[in-house]
C-alpha positions as CSV (number, residue, x, y, z in Angstrom):
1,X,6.6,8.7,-10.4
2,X,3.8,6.8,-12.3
3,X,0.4,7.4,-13.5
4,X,-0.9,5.7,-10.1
5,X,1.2,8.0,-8.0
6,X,-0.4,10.9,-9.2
7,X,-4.0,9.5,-9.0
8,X,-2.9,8.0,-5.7
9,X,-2.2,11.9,-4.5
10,X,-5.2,13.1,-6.1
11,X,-7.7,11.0,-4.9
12,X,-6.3,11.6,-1.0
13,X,-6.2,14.9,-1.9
14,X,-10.3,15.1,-2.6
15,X,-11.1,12.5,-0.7
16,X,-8.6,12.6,2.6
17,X,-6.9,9.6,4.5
18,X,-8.0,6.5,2.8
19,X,-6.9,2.6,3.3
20,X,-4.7,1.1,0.8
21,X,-7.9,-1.6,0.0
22,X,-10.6,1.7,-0.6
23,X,-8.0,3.2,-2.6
24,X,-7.1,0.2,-4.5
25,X,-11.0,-0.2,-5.2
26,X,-11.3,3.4,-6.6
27,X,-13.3,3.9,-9.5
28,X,-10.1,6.1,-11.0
29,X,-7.9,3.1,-9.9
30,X,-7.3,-0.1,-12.2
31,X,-4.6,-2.0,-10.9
32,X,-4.2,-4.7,-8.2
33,X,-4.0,-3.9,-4.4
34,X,-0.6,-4.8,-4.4
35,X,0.7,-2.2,-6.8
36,X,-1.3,0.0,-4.9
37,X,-0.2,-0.5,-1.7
38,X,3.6,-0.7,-3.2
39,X,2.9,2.7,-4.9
40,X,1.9,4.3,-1.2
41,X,5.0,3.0,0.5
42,X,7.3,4.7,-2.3
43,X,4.9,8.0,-1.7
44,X,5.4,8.1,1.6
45,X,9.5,7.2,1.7
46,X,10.0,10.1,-0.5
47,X,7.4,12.1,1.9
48,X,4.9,12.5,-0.7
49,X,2.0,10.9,2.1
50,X,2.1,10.3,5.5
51,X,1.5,6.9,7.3
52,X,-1.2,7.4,9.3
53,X,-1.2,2.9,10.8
54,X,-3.2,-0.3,9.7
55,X,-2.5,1.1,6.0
56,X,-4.1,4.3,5.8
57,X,-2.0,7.0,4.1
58,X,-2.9,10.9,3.8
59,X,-1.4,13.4,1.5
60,X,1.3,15.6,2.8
61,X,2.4,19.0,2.2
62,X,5.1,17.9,-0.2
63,X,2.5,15.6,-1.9
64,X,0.1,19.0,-2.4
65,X,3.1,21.1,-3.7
66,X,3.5,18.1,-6.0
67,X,-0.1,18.4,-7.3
68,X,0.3,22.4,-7.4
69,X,3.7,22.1,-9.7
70,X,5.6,23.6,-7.1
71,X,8.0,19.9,-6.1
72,X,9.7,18.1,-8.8
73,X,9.5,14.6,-7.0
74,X,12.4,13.1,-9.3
75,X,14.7,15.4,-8.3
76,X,13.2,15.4,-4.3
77,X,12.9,19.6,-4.2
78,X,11.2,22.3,-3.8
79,X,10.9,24.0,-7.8
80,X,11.8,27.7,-7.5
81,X,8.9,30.3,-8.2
82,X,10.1,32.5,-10.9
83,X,8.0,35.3,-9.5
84,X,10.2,35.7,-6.9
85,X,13.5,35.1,-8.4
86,X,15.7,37.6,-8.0
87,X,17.1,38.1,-11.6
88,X,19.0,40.8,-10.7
89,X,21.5,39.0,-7.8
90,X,21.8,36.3,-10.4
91,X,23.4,38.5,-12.8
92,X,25.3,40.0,-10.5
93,X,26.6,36.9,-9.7
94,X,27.6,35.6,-12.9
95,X,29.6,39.0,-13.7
96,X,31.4,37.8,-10.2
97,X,30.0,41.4,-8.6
């Protein structure tokens, strides 16, 4: 993940399904086309956006979990939300109960 993934995800996020060429012209955006459009294939091979054809991408669910810290991208999973981990089983666990 880069700086232009995250702005990539952020500007479909606010702005919904976009072309590679309107994203790549973006006033938050200041790299070629080509990086662009690169950037948006890897997002969407590690299911961060969703091909929609003729090179319009959309955020997916994974990609908004990403934005809300709840998806490490890196390591491709879902982050645990210590609110609703279960401290106790854990311990349990490590004392082999």
């Amino acid at each position: 993940m880069n700086i232009w993934d995250d702005r990539i995800l952020e500007i479909l996020e606010d702005e919904g399904p976009l072309p590679v060429g309107k994203l790549a012209n973006h006033k938050a955006i200041h790299t070629s086309k080509s990086t662009i459009s690169r950037r948006c294939r890897k997002l969407a091979e590690k299911g961060l956006l969703q091909k929609i054809g003729n090179g319009v991408y959309s955020i997916s669910d994974i990609g908004l979990a990403y934005l809300d810290g709840e998806y490490d991208a890196e390591a491709e999973e879902f982050i645990e939300d210590p609110s609703t981990y279960d401290f106790e089983s854990s311990e349990q666990e490590a004392n082999g109960a």
